[in-house]
SEDREN-553217 format. One record per residue: x, y, z of N, C-alpha, C in turn. Coordinates in steps of 0.1 Angstrom, whole numbers, padded with zeros to 4 digits, always signed. Layout:
// SEDREN-553217
XYZXYZXYZ...
// end
This chain:
// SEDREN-553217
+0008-0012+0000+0000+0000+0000+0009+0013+0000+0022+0012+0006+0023+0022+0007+0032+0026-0005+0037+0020-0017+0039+0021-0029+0029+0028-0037+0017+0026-0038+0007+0033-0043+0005+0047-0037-0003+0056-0050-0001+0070-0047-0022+0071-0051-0026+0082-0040-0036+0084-0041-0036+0098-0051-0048+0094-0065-0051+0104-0070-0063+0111-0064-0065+0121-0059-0077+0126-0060-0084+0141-0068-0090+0145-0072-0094+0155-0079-0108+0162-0072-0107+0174-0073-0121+0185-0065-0124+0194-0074-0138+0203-0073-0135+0211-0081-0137+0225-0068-0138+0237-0070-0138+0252-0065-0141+0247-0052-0154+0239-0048-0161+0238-0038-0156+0224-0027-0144+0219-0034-0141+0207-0023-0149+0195-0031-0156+0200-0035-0166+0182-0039-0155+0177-0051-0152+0158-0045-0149+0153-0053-0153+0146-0065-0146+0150-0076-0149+0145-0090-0141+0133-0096-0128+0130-0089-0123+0114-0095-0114+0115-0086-0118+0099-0081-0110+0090-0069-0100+0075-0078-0090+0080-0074-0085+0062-0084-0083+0054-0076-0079+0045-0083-0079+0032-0069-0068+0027-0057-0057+0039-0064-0044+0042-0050-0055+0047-0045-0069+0058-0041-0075+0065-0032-0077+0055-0025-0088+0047-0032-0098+0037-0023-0089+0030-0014-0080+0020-0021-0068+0013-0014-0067+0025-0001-0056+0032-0006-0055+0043+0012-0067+0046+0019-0073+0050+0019-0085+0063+0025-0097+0053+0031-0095+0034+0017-0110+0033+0022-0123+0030+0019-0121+0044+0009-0135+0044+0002-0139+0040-0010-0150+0035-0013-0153+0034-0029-0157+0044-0036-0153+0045-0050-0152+0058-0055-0170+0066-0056-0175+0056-0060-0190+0061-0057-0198+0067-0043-0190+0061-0035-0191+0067-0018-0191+0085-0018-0179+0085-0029-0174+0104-0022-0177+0107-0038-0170+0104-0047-0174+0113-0060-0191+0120-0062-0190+0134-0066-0204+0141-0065-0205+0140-0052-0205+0135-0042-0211+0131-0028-0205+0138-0017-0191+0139-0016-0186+0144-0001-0171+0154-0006-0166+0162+0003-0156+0171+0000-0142+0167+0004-0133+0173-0004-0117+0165-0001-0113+0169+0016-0123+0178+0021-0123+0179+0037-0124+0164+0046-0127+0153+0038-0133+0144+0045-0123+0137+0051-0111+0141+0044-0095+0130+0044-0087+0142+0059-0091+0151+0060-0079+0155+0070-0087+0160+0082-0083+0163+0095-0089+0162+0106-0094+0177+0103-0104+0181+0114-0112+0196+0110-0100+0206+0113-0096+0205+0126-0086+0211+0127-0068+0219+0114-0068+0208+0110-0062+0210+0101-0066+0220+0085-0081+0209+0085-0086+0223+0074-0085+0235+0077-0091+0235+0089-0091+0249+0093-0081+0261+0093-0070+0255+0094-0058+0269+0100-0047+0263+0087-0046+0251+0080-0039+0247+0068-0041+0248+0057-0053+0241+0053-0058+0237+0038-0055+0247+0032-0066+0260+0038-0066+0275+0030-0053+0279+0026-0041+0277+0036-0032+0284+0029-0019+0273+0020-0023+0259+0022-0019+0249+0013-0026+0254-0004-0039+0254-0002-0041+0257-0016-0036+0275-0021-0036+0280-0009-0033+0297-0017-0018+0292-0027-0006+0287-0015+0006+0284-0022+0004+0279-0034-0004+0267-0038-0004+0263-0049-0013+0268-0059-0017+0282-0059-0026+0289-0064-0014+0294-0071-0006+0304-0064+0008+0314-0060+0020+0306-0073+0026+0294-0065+0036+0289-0071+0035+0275-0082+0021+0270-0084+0023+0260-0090+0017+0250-0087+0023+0245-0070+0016+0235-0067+0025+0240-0049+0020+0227-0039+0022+0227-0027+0029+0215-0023+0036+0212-0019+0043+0198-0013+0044+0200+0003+0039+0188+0009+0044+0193+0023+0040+0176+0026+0036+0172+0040+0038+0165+0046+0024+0169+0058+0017+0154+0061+0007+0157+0070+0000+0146+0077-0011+0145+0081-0017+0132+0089-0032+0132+0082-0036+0122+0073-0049+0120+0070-0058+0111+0076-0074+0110+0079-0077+0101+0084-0085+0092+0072-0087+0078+0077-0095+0070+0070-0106+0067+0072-0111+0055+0064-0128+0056+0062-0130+0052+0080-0124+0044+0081-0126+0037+0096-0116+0044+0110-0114+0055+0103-0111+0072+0115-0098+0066+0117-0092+0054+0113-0077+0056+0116-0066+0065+0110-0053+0069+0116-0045+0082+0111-0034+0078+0105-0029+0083+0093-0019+0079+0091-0006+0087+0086+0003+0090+0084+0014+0103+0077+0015+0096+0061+0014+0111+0057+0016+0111+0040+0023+0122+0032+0027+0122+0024+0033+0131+0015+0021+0136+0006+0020+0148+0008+0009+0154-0003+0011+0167-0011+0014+0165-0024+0012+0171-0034-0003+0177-0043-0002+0193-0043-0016+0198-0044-0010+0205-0058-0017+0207-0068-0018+0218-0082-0032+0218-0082-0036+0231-0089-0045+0238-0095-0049+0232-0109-0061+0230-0110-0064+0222-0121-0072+0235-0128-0075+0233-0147-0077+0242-0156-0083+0238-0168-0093+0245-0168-0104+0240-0181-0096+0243-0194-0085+0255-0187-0080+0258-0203-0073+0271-0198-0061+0266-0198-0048+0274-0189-0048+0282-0198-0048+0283-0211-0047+0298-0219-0056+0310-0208-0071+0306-0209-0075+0316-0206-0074+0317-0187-0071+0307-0182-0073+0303-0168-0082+0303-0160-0090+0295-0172-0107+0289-0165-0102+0279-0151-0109+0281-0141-0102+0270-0129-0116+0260-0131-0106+0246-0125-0118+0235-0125-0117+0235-0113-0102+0235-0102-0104+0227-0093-0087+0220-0091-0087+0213-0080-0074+0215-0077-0073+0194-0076-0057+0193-0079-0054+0175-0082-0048+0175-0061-0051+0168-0059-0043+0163-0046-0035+0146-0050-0020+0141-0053-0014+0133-0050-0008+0129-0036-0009+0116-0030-0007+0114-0018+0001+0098-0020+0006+0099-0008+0012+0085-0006+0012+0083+0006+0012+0072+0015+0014+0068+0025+0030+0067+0029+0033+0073+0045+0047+0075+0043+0053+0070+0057+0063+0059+0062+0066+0056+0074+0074+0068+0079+0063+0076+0089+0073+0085+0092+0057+0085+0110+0065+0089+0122+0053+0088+0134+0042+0102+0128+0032+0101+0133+0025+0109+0130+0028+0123+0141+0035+0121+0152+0037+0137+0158+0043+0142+0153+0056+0139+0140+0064+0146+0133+0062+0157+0121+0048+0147+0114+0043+0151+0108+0024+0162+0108+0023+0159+0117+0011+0168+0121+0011+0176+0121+0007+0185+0114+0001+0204+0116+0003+0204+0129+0008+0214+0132+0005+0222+0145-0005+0230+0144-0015+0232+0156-0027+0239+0154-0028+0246+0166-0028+0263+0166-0029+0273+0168-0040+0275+0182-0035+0280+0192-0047+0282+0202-0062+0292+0192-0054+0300+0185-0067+0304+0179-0077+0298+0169-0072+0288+0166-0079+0276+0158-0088+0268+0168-0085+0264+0178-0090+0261+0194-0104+0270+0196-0099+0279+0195-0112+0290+0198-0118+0294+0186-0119+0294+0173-0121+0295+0161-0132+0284+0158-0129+0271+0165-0139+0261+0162-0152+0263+0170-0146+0266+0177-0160+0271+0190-0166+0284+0181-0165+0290+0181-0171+0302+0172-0181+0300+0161-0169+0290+0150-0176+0280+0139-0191+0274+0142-0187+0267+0154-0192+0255+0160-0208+0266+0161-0209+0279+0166-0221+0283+0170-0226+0293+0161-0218+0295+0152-0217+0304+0138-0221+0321+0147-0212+0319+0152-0208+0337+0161-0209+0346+0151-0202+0347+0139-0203+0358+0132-0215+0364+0128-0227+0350+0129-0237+0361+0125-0251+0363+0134-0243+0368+0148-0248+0371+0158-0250+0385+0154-0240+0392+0143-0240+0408+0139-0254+0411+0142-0262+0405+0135-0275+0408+0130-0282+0412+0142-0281+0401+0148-0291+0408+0161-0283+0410+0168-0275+0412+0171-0263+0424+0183-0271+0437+0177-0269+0442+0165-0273+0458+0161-0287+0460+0161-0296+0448+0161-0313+0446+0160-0313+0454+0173-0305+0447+0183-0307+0454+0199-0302+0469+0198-0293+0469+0197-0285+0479+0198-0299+0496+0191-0303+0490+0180-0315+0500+0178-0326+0500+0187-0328+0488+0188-0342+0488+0195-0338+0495+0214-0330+0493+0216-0323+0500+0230-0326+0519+0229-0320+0522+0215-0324+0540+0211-0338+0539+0213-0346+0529+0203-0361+0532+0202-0368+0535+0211-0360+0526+0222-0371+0524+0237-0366+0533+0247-0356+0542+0245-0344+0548+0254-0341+0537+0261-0338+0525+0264-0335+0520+0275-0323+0522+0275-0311+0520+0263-0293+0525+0269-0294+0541+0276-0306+0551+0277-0303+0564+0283-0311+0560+0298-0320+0550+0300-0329+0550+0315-0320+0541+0321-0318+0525+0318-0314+0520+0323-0302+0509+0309-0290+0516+0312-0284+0509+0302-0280+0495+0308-0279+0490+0320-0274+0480+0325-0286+0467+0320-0298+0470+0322-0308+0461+0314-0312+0459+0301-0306+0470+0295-0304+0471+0279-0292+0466+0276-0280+0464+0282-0271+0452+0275-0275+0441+0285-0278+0442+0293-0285+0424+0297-0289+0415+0288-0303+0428+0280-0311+0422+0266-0306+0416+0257-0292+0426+0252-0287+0422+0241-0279+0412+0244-0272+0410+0259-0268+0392+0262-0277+0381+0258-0288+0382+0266-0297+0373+0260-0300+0369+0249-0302+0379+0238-0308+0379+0225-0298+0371+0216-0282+0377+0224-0275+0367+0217-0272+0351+0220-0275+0354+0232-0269+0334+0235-0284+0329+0226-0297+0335+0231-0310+0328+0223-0307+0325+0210-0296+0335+0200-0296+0332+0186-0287+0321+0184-0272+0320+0189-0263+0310+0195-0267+0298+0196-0280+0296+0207-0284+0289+0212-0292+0282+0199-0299+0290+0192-0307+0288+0183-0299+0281+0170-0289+0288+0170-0278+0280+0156-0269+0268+0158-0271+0260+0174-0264+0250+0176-0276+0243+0170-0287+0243+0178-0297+0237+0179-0301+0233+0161-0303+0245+0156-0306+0238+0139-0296+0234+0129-0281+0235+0139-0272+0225+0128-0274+0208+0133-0275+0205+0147-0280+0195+0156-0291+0190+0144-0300+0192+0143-0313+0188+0133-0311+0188+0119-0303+0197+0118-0295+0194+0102-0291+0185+0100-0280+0178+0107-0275+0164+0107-0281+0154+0109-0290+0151+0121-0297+0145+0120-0310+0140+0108-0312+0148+0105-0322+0151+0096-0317+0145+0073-0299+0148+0077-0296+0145+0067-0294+0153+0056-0296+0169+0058-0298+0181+0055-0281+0178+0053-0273+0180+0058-0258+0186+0057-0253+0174+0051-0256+0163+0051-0249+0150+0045-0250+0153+0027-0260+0155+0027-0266+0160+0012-0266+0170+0005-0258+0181+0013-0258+0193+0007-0243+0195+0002-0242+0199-0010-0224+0198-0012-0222+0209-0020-0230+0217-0020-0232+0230-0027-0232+0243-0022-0223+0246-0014-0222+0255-0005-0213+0264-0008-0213+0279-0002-0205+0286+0001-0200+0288+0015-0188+0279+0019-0181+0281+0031-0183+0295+0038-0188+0290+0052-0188+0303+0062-0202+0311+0056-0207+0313+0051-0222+0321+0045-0230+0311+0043-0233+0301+0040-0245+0289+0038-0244+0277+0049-0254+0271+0042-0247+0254+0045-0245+0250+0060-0250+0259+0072-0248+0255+0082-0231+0258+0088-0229+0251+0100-0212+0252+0105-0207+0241+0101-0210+0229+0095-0205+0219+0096-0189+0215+0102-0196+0217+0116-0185+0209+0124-0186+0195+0126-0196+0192+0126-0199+0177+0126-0192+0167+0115-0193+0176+0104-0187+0171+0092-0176+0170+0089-0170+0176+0095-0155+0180+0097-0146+0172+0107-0153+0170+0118-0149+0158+0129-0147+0167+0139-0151+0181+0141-0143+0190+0147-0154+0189+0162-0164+0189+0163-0172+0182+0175-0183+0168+0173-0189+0163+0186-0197+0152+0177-0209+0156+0182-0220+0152+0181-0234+0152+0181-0236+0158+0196-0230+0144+0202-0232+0143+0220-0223+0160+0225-0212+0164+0217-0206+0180+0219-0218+0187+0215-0220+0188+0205-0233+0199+0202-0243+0199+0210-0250+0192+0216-0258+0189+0224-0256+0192+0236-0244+0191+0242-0235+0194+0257-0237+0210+0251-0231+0215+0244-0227+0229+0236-0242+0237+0237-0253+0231+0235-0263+0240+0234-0275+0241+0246-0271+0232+0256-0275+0227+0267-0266+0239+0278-0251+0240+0273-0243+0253+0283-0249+0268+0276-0249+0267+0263-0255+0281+0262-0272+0284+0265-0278+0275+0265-0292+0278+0273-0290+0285+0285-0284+0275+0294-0283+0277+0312-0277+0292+0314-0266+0295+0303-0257+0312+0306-0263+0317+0303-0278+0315+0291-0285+0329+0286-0297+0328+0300-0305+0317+0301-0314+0319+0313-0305+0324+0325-0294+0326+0329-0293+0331+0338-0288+0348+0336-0286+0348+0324-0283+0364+0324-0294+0372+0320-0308+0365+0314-0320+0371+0311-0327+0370+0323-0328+0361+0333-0332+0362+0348-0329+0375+0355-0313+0380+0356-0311+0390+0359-0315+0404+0356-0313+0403+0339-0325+0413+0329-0335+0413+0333-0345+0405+0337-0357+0407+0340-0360+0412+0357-0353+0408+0363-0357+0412+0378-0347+0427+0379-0336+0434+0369-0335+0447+0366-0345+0452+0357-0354+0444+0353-0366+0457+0344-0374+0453+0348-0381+0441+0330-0396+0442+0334-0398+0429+0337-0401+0423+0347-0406+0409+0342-0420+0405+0329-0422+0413+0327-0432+0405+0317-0426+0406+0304-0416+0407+0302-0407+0403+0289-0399+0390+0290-0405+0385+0300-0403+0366+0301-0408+0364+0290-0421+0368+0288-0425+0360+0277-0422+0364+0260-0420+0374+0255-0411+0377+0245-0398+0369+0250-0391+0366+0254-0381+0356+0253-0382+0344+0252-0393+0339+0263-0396+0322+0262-0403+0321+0245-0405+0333+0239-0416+0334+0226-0402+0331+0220-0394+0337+0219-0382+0343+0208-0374+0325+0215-0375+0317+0225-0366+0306+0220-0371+0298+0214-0387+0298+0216-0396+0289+0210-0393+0288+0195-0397+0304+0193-0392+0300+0174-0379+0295+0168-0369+0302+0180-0357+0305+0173-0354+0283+0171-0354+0277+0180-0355+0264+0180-0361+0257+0176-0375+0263+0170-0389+0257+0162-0383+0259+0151-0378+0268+0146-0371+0267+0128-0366+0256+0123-0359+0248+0135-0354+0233+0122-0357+0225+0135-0359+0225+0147-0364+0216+0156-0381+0212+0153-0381+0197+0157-0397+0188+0158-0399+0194+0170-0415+0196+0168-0426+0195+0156-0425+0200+0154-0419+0214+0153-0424+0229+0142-0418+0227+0134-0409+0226+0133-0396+0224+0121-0400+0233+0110-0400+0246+0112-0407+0261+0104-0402+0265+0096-0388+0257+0092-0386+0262+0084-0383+0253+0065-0393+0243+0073-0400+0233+0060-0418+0238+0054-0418+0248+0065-0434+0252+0061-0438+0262+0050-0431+0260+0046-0432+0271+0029-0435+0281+0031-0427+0291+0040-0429+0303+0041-0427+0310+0059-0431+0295+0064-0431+0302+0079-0419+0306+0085-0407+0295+0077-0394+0298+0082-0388+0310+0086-0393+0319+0073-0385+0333+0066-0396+0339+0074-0410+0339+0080-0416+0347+0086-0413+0347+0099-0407+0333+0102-0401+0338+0119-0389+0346+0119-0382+0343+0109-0366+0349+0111-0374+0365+0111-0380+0368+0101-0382+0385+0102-0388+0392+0114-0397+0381+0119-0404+0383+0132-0395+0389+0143-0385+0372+0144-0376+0372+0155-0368+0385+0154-0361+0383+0142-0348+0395+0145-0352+0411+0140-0366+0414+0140-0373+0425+0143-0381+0430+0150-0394+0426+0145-0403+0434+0159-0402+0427+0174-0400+0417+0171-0400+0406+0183-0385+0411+0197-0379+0418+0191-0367+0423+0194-0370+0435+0200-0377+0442+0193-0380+0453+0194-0390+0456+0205-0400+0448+0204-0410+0447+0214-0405+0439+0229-0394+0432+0231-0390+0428+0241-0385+0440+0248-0379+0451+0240-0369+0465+0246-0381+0473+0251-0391+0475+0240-0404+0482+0248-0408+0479+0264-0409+0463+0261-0418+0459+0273-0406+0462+0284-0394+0458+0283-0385+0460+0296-0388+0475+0299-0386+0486+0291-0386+0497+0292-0398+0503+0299-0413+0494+0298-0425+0495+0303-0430+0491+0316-0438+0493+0320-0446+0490+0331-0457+0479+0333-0458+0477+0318-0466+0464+0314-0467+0459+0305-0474+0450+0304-0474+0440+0294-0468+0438+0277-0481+0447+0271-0478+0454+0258-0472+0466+0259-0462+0470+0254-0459+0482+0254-0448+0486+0238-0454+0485+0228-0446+0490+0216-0448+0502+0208-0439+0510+0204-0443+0523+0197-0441+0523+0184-0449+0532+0182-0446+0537+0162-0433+0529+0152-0425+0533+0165-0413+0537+0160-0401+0523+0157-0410+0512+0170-0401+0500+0172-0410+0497+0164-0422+0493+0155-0429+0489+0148-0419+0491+0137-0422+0500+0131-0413+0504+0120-0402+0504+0119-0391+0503+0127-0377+0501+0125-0372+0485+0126-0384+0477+0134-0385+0464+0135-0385+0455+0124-0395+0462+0119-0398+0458+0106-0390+0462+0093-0381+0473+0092-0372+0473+0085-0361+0464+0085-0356+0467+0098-0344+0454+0104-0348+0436+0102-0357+0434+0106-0365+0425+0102-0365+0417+0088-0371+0426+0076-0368+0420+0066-0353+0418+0056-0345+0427+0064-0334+0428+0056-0330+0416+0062-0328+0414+0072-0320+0392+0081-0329+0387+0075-0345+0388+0070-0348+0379+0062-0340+0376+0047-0335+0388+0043-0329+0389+0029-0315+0381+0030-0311+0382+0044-0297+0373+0045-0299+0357+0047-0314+0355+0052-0315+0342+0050-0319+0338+0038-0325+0343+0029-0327+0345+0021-0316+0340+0006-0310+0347+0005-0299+0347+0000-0292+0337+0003-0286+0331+0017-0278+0323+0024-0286+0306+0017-0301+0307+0012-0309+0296+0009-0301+0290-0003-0297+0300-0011-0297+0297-0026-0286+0283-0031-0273+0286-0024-0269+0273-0024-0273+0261-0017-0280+0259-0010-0288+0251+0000-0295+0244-0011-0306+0250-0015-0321+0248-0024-0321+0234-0027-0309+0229-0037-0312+0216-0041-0310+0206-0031-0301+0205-0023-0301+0195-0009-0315+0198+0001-0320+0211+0002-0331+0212+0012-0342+0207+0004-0341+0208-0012-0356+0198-0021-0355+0184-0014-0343+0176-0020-0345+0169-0019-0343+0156-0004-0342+0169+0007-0343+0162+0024-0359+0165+0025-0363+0176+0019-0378+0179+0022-0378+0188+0033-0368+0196+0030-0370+0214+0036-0374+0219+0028-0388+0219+0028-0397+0229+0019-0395+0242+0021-0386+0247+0023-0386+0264+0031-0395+0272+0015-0397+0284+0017-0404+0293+0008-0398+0291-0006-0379+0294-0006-0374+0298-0019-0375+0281-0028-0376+0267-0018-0376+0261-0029-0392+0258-0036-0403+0262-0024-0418+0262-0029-0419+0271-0043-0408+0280-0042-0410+0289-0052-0396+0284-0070-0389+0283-0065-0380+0279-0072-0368+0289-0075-0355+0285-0080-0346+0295-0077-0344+0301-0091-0350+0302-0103-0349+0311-0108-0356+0321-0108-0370+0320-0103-0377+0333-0101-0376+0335-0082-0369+0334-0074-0363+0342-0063-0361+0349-0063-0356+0359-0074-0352+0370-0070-0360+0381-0066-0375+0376-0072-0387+0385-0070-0390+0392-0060-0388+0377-0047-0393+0377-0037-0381+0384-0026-0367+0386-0032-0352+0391-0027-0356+0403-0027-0361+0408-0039-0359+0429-0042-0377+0429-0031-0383+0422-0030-0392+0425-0022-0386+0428-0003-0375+0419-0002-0370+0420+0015-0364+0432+0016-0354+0433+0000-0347+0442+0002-0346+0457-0001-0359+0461-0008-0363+0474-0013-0372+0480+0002-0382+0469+0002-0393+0469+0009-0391+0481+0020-0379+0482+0030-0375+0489+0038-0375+0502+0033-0364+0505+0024-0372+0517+0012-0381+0525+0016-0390+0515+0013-0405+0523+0009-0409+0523+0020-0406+0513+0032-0411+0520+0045-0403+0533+0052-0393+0537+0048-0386+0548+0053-0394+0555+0044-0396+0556+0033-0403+0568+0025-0418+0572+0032-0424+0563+0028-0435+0563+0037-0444+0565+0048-0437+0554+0059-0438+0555+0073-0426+0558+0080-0417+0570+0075-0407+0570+0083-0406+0568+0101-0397+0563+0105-0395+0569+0119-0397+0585+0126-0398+0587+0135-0400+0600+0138-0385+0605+0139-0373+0600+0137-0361+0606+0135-0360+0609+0122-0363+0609+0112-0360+0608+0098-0372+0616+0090-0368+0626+0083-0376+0638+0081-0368+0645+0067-0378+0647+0059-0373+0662+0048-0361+0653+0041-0348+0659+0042-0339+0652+0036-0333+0644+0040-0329+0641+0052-0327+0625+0054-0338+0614+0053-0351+0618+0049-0357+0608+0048-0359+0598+0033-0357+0614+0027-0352+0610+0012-0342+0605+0011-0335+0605+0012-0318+0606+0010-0316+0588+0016-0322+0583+0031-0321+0571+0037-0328+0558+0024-0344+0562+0022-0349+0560+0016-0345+0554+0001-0336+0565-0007-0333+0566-0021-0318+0556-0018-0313+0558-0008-0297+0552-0006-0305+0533-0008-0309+0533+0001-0317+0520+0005-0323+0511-0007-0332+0518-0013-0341+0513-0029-0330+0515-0040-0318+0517-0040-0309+0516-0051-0299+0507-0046-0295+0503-0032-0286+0493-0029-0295+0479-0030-0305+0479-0030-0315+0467-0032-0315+0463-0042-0318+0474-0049-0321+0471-0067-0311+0465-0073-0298+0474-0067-0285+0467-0076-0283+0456-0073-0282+0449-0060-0282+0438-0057-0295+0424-0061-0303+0427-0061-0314+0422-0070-0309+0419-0084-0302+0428-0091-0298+0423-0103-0288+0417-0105-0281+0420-0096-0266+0410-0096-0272+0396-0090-0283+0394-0083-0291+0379-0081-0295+0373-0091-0302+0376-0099-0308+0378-0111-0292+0374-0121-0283+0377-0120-0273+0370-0132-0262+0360-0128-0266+0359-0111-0252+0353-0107-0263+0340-0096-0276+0337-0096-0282+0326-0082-0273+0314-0088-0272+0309-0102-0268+0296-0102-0251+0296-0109-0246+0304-0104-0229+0300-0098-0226+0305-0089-0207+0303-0088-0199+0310-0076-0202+0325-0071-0203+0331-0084-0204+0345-0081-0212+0351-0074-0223+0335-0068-0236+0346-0062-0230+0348-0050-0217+0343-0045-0212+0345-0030-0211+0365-0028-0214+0370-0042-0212+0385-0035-0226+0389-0035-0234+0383-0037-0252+0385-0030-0247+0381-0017-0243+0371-0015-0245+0369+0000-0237+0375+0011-0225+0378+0004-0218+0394+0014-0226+0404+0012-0227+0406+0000-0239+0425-0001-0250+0425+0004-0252+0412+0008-0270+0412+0018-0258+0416+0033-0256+0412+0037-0254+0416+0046-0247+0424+0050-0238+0433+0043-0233+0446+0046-0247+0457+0046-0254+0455+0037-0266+0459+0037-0279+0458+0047-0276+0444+0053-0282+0449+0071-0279+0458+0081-0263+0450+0075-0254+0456+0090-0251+0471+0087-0253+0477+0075-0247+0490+0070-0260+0499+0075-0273+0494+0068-0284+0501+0071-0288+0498+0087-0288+0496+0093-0289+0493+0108-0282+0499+0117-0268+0503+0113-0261+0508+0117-0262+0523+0119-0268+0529+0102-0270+0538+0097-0283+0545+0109-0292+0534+0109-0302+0539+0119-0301+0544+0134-0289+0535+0135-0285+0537+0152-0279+0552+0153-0269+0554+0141-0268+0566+0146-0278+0581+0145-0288+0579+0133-0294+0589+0134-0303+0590+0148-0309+0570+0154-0321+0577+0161-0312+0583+0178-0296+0577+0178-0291+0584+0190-0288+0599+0187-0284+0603+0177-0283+0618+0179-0298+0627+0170-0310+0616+0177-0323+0627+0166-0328+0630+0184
// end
């Protein structure tokens, strides 16, 4: 075996396209197991992808190809040291169409602590992050952060206004272990191989080997206990009747890909919780803390709720599109595949204008005369153009800059609001 050299081939996305029979021999597998089916991630530990691969493949982007030395695992999780040789593969080097990159490998008597990546305490902490998809806590960190202006609560009582925004984030945390947990299960992430790393497709840490089922489950079980205890404290500093806007907001946030609700197979309800949760529902929690009772929401958190609201619907939205054909065929009916992905985009310029015309409209009572224009017009022309770049890029690579421009476009306009309604 260890004479034989593993060919393997990927294309942009990790998914393998030809395994030869040095692969199977080393690795394990039959070629019909991983070809179309699974990513050249599957051979090295998560760790390793993580803080290596990226810059294995930059080098051989750079110079040519990459040679180095490493520890791969097999079908039956055993480890072994190899020599591995990576180039850049090409539809047609004249013009430098990329297919996708060759990995050659051999099996090599050398101990495996010799050869092992070293892996970075920040890779350590990087998986944990992964693991809970922290980055796109953005959304509702700044959901609060407005709804705190709306309600004054950062000017009455700021100590219960970042209470909120603790809460709201372990709830969303809590909420994104929980529906990668049911993704897997479910068979959702086994089947999806069409992804844009870090923007779609879930964390797949599971997939990766980087935690296991029984971790995610420990993992979402510790973020529950730290958010009820720091929303406990929120509440007996404000209001207590914003228990239930929270016990409301875990219900959904967990009902999205958790039984029975599993809402976000209900052709449409999915995308109507997300806008719910990470706007008025946000918004109306800041009121009620801010209040003396029960109901208490104004003009203002209506309508700014509702802007914020559908724009995280636009980033779910968007974040669907490489999903679509794995969520058909597990039977995640969410909205965009009830609808289908070439007419999506209809329903995109509707998340993403929509705000627009409510600042035109029903502006906030901070936004008047020329900034209301000016908010308004900024808003309905960053939509549009991105609508059309949907519209020419949903079924390739390229749609990955829909899925950054949705979101600079939350976080930008959201931002944009925090400062006018703190200094109106």
């Amino acid at each position: 075996m260890e004479s034989m050299k593993s060919v393997i081939t990927c294309d942009m996305e990790g998914r393998i396209t030809s395994f030869n029979k040095g692969a199977e021999s080393i690795f394990g597998y039959g070629a019909d197991e991983v070809i179309d089916r699974k990513r050249v991630s599957l051979f090295s530990p998560g760790e390793t992808v993580l803080e290596h691969v990226p810059a294995w493949l930059k080098k051989a982007d750079e110079e040519g190809e990459y040679v180095g030395k490493t520890v791969f695992v097999r079908k039956d999780n055993t480890r072994f040291a190899a020599k591995i040789k990576i180039t850049p593969t090409f539809k047609d080097k004249k013009t430098g169409e990329r297919l996708g990159y060759c990995g050659v490998s051999e099996v090599i008597d050398e101990p495996l602590e010799k050869v092992r990546p070293s892996i970075s305490k920040g890779t350590h902490i990087l998986k944990w992050l992964i693991a809970m998809r922290a980055p796109f806590t953005g959304a509702s960190i700044l959901a609060c952060i407005l709804a705190g202006f709306s309600s004054k609560l950062w000017l009455t009582a700021p100590f219960v206004a970042f209470g909120a925004l603790l809460s709201v984030v372990g709830l969303h945390l809590y909420a994104n272990v929980v529906n990668d947990i049911h993704d897997v299960e479910r068979g959702v992430d086994d089947a999806n191989n069409g992804y844009f790393l870090a923007l779609s497709g879930g964390s797949r840490v599971v997939e990766l080997g980087l935690f296991t089922q029984d971790e995610m489950r420990a993992l979402a079980r510790r973020i529950l206990v730290v958010t009820a205890v720091v929303g406990s404290l929120t509440l007996l500093a404000g209001n207590r009747y914003a228990l239930g806007v929270g016990l409301l907001g875990l219900v959904l946030g967990a009902g999205y890909t958790a039984p029975p609700l599993y809402l976000i197979a209900r052709k449409g309800l999915g995308e109507l919780t997300i806008a719910l949760t990470f706007g008025p529902l946000i918004f109306f929690g800041y009121d009620t803390l801010a209040a003396e009772s029960w109901f208490a929401m104004s003009s203002n958190s209506w309508i700014l709720g509702t802007m914020v609201g559908l724009w995280t619907a636009g980033i779910l939205w968007a974040n669907q599109i490489p999903d679509a054909a794995s969520d058909r065929r597990t039977g995640k009916t969410n909205l965009l595949v009830t609808m289908g992905e070439s007419s999506s985009w209809l329903f995109y310029a509707l998340l993403m204008c929509a705000p627009g015309a409510i600042a035109l409209l029903y502006p906030p009572s901070f936004l008047s005369g020329v900034s209301q224009v000016l908010v308004a017009a900024l808003i309905l022309v960053a939509g549009s153009a991105l609508t059309l770049r949907y519209r020419a890029t949903w079924d390739s690579r390229d749609f990955v800059v829909v899925n950054k421009g949705t979101i600079a476009i939350q976080h930008l306009g959201t931002i944009a609001l925090i400062v006018l309604a703190a200094f109106s």
